[in-house]
C-alpha positions as CSV (number, residue, x, y, z in Angstrom):
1,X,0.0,0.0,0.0
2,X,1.4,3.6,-0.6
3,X,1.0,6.4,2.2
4,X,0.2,9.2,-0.2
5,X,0.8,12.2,2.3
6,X,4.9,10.7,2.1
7,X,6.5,10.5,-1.1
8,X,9.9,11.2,0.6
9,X,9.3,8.4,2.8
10,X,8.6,6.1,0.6
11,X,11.1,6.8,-2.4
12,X,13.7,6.6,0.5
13,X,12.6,3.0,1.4
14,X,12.4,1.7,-2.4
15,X,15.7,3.2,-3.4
16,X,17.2,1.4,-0.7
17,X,15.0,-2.0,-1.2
18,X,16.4,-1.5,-5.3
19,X,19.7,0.0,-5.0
20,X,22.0,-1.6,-7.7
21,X,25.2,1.5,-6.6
22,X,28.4,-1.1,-6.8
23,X,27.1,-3.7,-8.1
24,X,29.4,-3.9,-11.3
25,X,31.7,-1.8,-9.6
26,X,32.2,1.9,-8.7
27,X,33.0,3.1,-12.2
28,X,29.9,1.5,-13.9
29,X,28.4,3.5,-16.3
30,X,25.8,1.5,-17.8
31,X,23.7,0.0,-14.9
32,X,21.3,-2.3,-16.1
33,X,22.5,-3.0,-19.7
34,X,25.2,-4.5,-17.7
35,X,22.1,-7.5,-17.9
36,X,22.0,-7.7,-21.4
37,X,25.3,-9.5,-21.9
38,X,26.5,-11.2,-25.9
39,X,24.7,-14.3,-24.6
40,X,21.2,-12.5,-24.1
41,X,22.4,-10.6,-27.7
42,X,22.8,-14.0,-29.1
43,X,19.2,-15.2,-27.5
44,X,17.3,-12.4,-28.9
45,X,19.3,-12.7,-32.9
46,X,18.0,-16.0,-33.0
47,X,14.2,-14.8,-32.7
48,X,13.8,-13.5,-35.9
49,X,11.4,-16.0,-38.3
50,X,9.9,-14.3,-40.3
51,X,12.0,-10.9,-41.4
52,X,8.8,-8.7,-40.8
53,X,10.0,-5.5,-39.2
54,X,8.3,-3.0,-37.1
55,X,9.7,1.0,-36.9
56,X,8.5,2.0,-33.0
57,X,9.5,5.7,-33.5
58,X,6.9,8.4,-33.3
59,X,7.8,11.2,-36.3
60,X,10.2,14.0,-35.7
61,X,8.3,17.1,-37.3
62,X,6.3,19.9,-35.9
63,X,3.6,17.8,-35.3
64,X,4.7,16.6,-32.5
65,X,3.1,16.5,-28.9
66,X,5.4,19.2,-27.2
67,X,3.6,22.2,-25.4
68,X,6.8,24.0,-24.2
69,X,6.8,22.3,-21.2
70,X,10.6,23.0,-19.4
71,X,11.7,24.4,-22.9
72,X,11.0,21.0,-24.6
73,X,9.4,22.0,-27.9
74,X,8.5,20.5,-31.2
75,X,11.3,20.0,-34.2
76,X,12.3,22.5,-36.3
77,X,13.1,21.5,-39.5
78,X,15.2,23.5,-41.9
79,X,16.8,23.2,-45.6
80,X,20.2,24.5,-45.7
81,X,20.3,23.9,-50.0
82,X,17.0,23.0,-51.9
83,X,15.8,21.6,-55.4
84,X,14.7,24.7,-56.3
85,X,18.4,26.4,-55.3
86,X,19.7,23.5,-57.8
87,X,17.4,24.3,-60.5
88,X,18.2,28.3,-60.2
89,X,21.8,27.4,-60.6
90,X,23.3,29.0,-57.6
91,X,24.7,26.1,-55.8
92,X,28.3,27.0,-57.3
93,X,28.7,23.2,-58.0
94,X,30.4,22.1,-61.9
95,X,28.5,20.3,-65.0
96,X,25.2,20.5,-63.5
97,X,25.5,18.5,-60.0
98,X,23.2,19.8,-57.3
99,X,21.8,18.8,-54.2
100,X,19.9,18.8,-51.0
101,X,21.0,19.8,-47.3
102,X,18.9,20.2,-44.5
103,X,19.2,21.0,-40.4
104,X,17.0,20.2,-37.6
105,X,17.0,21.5,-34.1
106,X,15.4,19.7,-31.0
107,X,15.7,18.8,-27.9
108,X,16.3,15.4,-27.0
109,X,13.5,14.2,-25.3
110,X,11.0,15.6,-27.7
111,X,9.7,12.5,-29.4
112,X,10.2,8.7,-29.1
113,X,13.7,8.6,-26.9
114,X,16.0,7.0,-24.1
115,X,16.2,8.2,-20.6
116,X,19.9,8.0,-19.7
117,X,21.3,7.7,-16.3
118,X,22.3,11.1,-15.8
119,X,18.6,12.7,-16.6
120,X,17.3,12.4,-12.7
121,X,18.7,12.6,-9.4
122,X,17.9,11.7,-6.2
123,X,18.9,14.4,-3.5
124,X,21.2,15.7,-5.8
125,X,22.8,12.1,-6.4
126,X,23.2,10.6,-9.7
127,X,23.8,6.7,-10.4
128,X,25.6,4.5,-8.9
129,X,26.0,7.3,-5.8
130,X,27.6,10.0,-8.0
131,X,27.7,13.6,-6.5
132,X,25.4,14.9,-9.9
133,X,27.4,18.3,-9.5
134,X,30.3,16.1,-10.5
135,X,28.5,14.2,-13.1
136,X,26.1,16.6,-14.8
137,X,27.7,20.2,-15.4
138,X,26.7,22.9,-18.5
139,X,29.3,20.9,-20.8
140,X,27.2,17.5,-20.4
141,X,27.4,14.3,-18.5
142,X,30.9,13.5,-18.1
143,X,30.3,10.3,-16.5
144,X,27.5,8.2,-17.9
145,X,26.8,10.6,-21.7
146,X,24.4,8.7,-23.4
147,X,27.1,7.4,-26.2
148,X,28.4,4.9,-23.0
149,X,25.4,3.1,-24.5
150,X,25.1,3.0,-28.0
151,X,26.9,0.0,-29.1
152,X,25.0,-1.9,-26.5
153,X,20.9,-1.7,-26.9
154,X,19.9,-4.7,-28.7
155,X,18.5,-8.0,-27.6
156,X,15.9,-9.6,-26.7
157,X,12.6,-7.6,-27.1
158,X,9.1,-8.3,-25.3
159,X,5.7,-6.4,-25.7
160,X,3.4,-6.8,-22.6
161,X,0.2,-5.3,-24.5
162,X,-1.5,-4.5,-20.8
163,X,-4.0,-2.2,-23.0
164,X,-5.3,-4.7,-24.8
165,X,-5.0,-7.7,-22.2
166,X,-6.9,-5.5,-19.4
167,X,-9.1,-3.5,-21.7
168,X,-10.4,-2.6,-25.0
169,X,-6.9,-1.9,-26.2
170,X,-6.4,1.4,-24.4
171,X,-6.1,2.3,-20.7
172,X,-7.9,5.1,-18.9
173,X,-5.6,8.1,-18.0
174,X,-4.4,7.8,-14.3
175,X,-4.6,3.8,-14.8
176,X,-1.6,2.4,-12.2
177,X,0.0,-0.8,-13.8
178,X,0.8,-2.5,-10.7
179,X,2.8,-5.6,-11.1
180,X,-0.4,-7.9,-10.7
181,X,-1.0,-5.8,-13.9
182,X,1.6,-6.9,-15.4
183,X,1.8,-10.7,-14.4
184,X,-1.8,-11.2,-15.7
185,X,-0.7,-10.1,-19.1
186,X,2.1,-11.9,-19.5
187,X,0.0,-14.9,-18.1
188,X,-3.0,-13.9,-21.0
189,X,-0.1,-13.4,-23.6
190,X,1.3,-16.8,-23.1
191,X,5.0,-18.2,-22.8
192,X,6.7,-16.0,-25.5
193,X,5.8,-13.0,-23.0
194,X,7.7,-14.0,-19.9
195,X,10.1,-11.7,-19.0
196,X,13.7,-12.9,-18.0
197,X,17.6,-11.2,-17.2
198,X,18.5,-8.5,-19.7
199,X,14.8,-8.1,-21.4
200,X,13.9,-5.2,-22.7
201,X,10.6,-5.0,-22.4
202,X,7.6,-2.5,-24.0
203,X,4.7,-1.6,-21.9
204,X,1.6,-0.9,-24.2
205,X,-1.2,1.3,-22.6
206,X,-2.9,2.7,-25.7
207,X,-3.1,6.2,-25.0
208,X,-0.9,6.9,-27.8
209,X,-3.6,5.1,-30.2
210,X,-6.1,7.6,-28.3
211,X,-4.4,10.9,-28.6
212,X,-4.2,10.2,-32.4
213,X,-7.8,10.0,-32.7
214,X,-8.6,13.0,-30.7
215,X,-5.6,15.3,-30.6
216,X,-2.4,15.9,-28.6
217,X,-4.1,17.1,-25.6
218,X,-1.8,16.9,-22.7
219,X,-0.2,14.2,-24.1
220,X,3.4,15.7,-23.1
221,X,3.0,16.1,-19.6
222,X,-0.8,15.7,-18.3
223,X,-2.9,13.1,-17.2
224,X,-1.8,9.1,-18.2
225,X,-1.7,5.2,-17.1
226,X,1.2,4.4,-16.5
227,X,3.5,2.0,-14.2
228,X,2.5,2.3,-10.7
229,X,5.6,3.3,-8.4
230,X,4.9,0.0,-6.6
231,X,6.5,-1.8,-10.0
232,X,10.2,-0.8,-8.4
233,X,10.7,-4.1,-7.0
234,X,9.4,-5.5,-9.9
235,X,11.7,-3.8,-11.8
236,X,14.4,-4.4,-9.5
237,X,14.1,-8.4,-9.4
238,X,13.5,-8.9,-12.7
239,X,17.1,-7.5,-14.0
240,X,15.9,-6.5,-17.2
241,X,18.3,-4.0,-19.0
242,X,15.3,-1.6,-19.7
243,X,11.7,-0.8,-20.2
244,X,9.8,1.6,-22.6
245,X,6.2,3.3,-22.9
246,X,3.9,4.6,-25.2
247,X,3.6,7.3,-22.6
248,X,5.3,10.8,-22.0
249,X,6.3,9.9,-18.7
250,X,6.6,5.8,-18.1
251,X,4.7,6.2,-14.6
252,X,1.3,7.2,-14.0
253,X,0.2,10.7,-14.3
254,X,-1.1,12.2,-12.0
255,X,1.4,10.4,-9.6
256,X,0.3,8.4,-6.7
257,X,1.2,10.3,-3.9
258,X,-0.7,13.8,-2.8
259,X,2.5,15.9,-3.7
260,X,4.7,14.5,-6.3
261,X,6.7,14.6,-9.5
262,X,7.7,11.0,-11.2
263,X,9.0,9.6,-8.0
264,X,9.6,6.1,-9.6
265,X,12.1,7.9,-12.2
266,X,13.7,8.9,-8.7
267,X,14.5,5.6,-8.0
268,X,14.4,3.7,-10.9
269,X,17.1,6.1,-12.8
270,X,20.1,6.8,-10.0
271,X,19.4,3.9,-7.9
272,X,18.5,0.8,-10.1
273,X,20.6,2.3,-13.3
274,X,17.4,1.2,-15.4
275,X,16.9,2.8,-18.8
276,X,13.6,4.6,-19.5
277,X,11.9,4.7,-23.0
278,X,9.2,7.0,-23.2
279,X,6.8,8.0,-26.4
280,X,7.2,4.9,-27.9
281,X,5.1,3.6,-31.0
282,X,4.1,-0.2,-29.9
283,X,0.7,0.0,-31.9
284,X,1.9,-1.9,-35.3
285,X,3.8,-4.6,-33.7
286,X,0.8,-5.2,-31.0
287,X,-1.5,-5.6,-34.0
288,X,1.2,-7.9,-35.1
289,X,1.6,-9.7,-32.1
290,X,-2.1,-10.0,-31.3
291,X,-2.5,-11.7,-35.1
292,X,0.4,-14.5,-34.5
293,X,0.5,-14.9,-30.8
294,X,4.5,-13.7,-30.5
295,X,5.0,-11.3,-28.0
296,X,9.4,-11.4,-28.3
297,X,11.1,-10.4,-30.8
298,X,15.0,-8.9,-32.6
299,X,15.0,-5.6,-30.5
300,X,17.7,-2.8,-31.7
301,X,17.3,0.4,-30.2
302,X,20.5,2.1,-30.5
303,X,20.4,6.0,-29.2
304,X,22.2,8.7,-31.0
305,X,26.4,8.8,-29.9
306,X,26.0,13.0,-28.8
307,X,28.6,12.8,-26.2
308,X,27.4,13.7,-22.9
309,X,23.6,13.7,-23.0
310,X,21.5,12.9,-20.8
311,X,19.0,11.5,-23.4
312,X,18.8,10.5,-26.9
313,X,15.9,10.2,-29.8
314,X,15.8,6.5,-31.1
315,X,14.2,4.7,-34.2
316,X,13.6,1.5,-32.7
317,X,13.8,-1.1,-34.9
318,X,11.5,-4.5,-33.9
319,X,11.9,-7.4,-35.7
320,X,9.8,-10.9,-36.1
């Protein structure tokens, strides 16, 4: 049961329950994808059958759900050289080559992205019990940058459709997925479902499906279901490497406690070194998965190499 009136309370007792801080030593960088070792890589290679491939990347365009929130806007898309530049013949280029050049300008966490383990802090502590002064300054993360990962996210993939297993295929906003939740999909989904070591696993909810019928809404930041902060241990035990959403924020919106802000980020981030996906696109390959009954899959989800950030967008790339 949570206490809602202490938030502080209980984050302090889960991050200690869940702490992972020296667990592959004092200079770890990579927390949990410390799970998803060659033989796990190996594992997940050999599930492809059938070569059908899924994209799980929302676009990058102004389109997007942002709303300004903390700065975070929408992608802004400009061409540096154009067709029509080629055709005026002022490109400068010999014998009639042109071309095509563009820029984009974002932040990070805009769209379909990782969380990596130097985005939240706990008391002003990053991962793996880092002073995040000494981590996290205005030149980047010096410590765990997001490129400590990219060489390393791809394995073993497994969709847990708890929209469609619980519901009509899309959760109410403010729906907690509790780990009962998300025991009785994997029991309704069958074997190929289970979740093991070094996973990464997707959490459907819907509400992506539902914002693209009826608009953006508070999509970035308002109301959503969500994983229920009681999923820590879960999380914990389970040693997956990491665990994506079609959500903004991963955990329920609003949170469950009278006065808080993502408190399982708080613990899951610097004290487990768990990797967060939010804004994920899972609706194809649930459709997918629904039709044939395979809920694991070939799961590469590199982020982008910009040294030291603290997130990354990501085309994740599922494949059956």
């Amino acid at each position: 049961m949570i206490d809602r009136t202490d938030p502080e309370g209980a984050i302090a007792a889960a991050a200690k329950r869940c702490s992972n801080w020296g667990r592959w030593g004092a200079d770890d960088v990579q927390g949990t994808m410390n799970f998803l070792t060659p033989d796990k890589r190996r594992q997940g290679a050999s599930l492809v059958r059938r070569g059908v491939s899924f994209s799980l990347s929302q676009s990058f365009d102004a389109d997007g759900p942002q709303k300004g929130w903390r700065r975070r806007t929408n992608p802004v898309h400009t061409m540096l050289d154009t067709g029509t530049d080629a055709a005026a013949g002022i490109q400068g280029f010999p014998h009639g080559i042109g071309g095509a050049d563009d820029v984009i300008a974002m932040p990070l966490q805009c769209s379909t992205q990782w969380d990596g383990l130097g985005h939240i802090f706990d008391h002003g502590v990053a991962w793996n019990g880092r002073p995040a002064g000494e981590v996290v300054t205005s030149l980047g993360d010096a410590v765990t940058g997001i490129e400590t990962v990219a060489s390393v996210i791809a394995g073993r993939g497994v969709l847990l459709d708890v929209g469609r297993a619980l519901g009509s295929g899309e959760l109410p906003d403010g729906f907690a997925i509790t780990e009962d939740h998300l025991r009785e999909t994997m029991s309704l989904q069958g074997a190929t479902s289970a979740v093991g070591c070094g996973d990464i696993v997707l959490v459907r909810t819907g509400q992506l499906a539902r914002v693209r019928r009826q608009g953006w809404g508070d999509y970035a930041g308002g109301p959503a279901p969500g994983l229920s902060f009681t999923t820590a241990d879960w999380l914990h035990r389970t040693e997956i490497a990491a665990i994506a959403t079609d959500t903004w924020g991963f955990e329920v919106r609003p949170n469950e406690f009278d006065d808080a802000f993502q408190p399982l980020h708080q613990v899951a981030i610097p004290h487990i070194g768990l990797f967060l996906g939010e804004m994920w696109d899972l609706d194809a390959l649930a459709e997918d998965c629904a039709a044939d009954g395979v809920y694991e899959f070939w799961l590469t989800a590199a982020p982008l190499p910009i040294t030291g950030a603290v997130g990354s967008p990501v085309n994740p790339i599922a494949v059956k």
